[in-house]
N, C-alpha and C positions, 0 to 999 in steps of 0.2 A: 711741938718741937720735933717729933719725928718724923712729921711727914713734912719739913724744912730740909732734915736731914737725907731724906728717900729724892725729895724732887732734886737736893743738889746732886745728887748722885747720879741719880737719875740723867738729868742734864751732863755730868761728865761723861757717861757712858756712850750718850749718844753723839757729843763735841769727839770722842775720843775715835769713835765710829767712825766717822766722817772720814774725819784725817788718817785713817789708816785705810781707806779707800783711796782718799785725795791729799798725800804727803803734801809738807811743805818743805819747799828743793832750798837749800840753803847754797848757793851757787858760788863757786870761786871762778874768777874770771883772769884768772893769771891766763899770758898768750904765750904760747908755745908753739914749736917750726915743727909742724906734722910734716912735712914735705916729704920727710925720709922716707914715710913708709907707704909711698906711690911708689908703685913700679909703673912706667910709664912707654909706650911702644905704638908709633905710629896714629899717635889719638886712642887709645885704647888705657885704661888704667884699670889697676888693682890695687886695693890698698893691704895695710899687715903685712909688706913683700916677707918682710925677713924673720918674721919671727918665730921664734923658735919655742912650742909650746911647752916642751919637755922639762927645758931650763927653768922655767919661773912661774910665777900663779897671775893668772891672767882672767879678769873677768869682764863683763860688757855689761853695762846701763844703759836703756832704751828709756826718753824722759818723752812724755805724750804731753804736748801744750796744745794742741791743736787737731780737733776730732772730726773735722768736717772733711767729709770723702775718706776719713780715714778707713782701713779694711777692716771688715767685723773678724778677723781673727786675733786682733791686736784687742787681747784683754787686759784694761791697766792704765794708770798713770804713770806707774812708775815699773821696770822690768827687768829685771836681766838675768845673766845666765856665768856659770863659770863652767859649766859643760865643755872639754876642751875636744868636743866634737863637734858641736855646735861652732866653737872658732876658727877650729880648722874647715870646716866649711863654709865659714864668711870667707876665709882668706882664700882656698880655694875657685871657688863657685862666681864670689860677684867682680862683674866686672861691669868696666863703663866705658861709656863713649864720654872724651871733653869737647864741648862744644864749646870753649869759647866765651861762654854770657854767663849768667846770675837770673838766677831762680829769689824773686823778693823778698817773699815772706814766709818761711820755711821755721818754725814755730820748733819742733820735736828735734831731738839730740840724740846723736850715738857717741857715748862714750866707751872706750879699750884701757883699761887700766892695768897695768905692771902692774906686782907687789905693791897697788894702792897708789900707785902712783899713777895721772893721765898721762898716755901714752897716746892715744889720737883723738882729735874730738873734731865732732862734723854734724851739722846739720843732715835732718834725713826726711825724706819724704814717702808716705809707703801709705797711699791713695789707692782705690783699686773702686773704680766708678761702674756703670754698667756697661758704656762702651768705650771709655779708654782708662787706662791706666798711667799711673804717672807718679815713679818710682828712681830718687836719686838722691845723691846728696849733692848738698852745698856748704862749703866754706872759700874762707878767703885766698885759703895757698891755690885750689883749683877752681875757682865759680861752683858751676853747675854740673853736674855729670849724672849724665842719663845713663839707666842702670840695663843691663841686655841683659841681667837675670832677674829673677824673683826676690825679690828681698823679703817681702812678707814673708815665706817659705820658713827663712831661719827665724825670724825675730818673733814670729809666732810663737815658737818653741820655747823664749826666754819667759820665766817664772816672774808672776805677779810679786811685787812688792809691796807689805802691808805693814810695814813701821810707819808711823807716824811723821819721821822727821827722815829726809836723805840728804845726807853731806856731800856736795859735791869733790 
C-alpha cells in the first residue's frame, strides 16, 4: 500500500513539474480596438503612445507557442514583467515600419495589461537566425510591422513564469 501511495505522488510531482515549465494558457478571446495605442507618422509606428506609467499598474505577458528560430535568450513559455522600466522602454525604444501585408503564422503573443485589465494585445515575432533576423508584430488593427529595434533586448529581461495554470 505504500509504495501505491509513493508512486501516486510520485507521478503528481512530476505531472505538476511539467506544467510549471509548460503552463496551460486558459485564453480569453474577447476583441478589442488596440488602435489607440499606435502612434503613427509617416509609415513609422509606435505602440503604448500614451500611457502613463505613474497612474496605474501595468504589467506585460510574453506567451511562447512557437520555438523554432526562436532567440536563445527568450527563457520560457510563459513571461512577463511589471518592471515599469522595462515598459517605459518598450514604449520608448520600439518602433516599426507598416508595411502594408500580414505575417501568417505568427504563434507567440504580447500582451499590456492595465489594472488586469487587456490593454493591447499583438502577435510578436522575436527570431534571431544566424544571418537574418526577423522581429515584428502582427495583428489585425495593423498587419505586419517590421520592428527597426531589438525587441529581444527587452523581452529578454521579462521573468519566467512557473504556475502551472495562466489566465488570460
Amino acid at each position: 500500500m505504500l509504495k501505491i501511495k509513493l508512486s501516486i505522488l510520485l507521478i503528481a510531482v512530476i505531472v505538476l513539474s511539467y506544467f510549471c515549465f509548460n503552463p496551460i494558457i486558459f485564453n480569453n478571446e474577447d476583441r478589442q480596438d488596440y488602435a489607440s495605442q499606435y502612434s503613427i507618422k509617416e509609415g513609422k509606428v509606435k505602440i503604448l503612445k500614451d500611457l502613463d506609467f505613474t497612474k496605474n499598474e501595468y504589467k506585460a505577458l510574453l506567451i511562447i507557442r512557437d520555438k523554432i528560430d526562436l532567440s536563445d535568450k527568450i527563457k520560457g513559455t510563459v513571461l512577463e514583467t511589471e518592471d515599469i522600466t522595462i515598459l517605459k522602454s518598450i514604449q520608448k525604444e520600439w518602433k516599426f515600419t507598416k508595411t502594408n501585408g500580414d505575417l501568417a503564422t505568427v504563434e507567440n503573443e504580447l500582451l499590456i495589461y492595465e489594472n488586469e485589465t487587456i490593454l493591447f494585445r499583438t502577435g510578436i515575432v522575436l527570431d534571431q537566425k544566424k544571418n537574418s533576423n526577423l522581429q515584428g508584430l502582427q495583428n489585425s488593427d495593423m498587419g505586419w510591422l517590421r520592428s527597426n529595434t531589438d525587441l529581444i533586448e527587452q523581452c529578454s529581461r521579462f521573468e519566467r513564469v512557473y504556475f502551472p495554470l495562466c489566465f488570460l
